[in-house]
Structures are given as C-alpha cells and as structure tokens.
N, C-alpha and C positions, 0 to 999 in steps of 0.2 A: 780184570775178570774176563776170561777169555769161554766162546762159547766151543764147548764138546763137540766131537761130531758122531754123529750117530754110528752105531755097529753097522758094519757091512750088510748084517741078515735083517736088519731093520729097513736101511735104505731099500733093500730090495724088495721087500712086502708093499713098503711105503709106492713104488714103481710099480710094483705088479699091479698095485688097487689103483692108481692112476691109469692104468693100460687100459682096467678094464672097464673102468668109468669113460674112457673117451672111445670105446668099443663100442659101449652101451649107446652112448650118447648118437654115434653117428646112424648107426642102427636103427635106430629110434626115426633120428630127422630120415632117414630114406624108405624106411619100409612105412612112412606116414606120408611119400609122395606116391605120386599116382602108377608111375612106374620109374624103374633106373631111364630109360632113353629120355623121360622128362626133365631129370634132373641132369641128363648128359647134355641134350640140348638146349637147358638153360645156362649152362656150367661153360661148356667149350662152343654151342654153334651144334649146328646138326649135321650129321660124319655123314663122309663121303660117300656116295651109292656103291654099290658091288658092281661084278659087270653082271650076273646073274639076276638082281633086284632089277638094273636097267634095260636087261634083254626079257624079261616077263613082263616090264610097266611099257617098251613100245611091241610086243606082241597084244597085251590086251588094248593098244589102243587101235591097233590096225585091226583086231575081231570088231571092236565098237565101231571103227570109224567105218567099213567096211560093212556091218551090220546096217549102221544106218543109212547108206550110199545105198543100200538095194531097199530097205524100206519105201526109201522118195522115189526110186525108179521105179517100184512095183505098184507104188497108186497111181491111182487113174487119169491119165495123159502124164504120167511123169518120165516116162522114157521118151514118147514121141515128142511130148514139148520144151523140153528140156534142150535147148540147139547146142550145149553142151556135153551130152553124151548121147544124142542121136546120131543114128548113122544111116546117111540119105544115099539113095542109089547111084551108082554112076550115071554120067551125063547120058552114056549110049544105051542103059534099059531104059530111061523115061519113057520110049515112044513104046516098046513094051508092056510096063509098068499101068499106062493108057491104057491099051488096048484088053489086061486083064480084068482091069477095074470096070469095064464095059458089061 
C-alpha cells in the first residue's frame, strides 16, 4: 500500500500557508522587541561605527570636554591656581610686574 503524492497545485498552497505562517511568525517575535538594533545586537554583537557616527561622537566630546576645561578655569582662582594652565611672566618682567603692583 503505497502512499499518493499530492497534486502539484496542492503542494503549492500547502508551501504558500507555510511561507506565510513563518512570515507571520517572525514578524510578530520582532516587531514585539524594542527595536531591530536590539535584536541585531543580541543576534551578531553591535556593528561596527561609521566614520560619520565616530567623527560626530569625538567632535561632541571635545565641545564637552572643552566646555568644561573653561568652566574650572572661569571659577574663582581657577585659572591662577591652577599651576597647570597658568601662565607666569617671564623671569625679566618680575622686577616690573613689582614695581606695577606698588
């Protein structure tokens, strides 16, 4: 007793409602995560930066870091006490320097 095999036009219905059962299916599990880049960098790892992404993330860090480098210099004794970014007169105006401060 040997088994039939189904009509050509049958198999292919039978495929189509498979296609779109596992269409449905995937659809479903992604568009119920929080976004596609969650599930890509759950999936493969988190893709590589652009150079555009990496030339805008160290421009805002030199407006920040540079933001706050003049914050500290701009409070009060923070430029002059600071032996770091103070800038002391040459040796040959001191006796000048002296004599203004008089």
């Amino acid at each position: 007793m040997g088994v039939t095999p189904l009509p050509f036009a049958s198999r292919v219905r039978r495929f189509r409602a498979l296609a779109v059962l596992v269409v449905f299916a995937v659809l479903t599990v992604l568009t119920g995560c929080e976004s596609l880049d969650a599930v890509w960098d759950e999936a493969l790892g988190p893709r590589p930066l652009d150079e555009r992404t990496i030339v805008a993330g160290l421009l805002e860090a030199l407006e920040v870091g540079s933001g706050n480098a003049s914050e500290r210099a701009a409070a009060q004794d923070g430029f002059a006490a600071n032996p770091l970014i103070r800038v002391t007169l040459p040796q040959q105006l001191t006796e000048v320097d002296r004599t203004l401060r008089r």
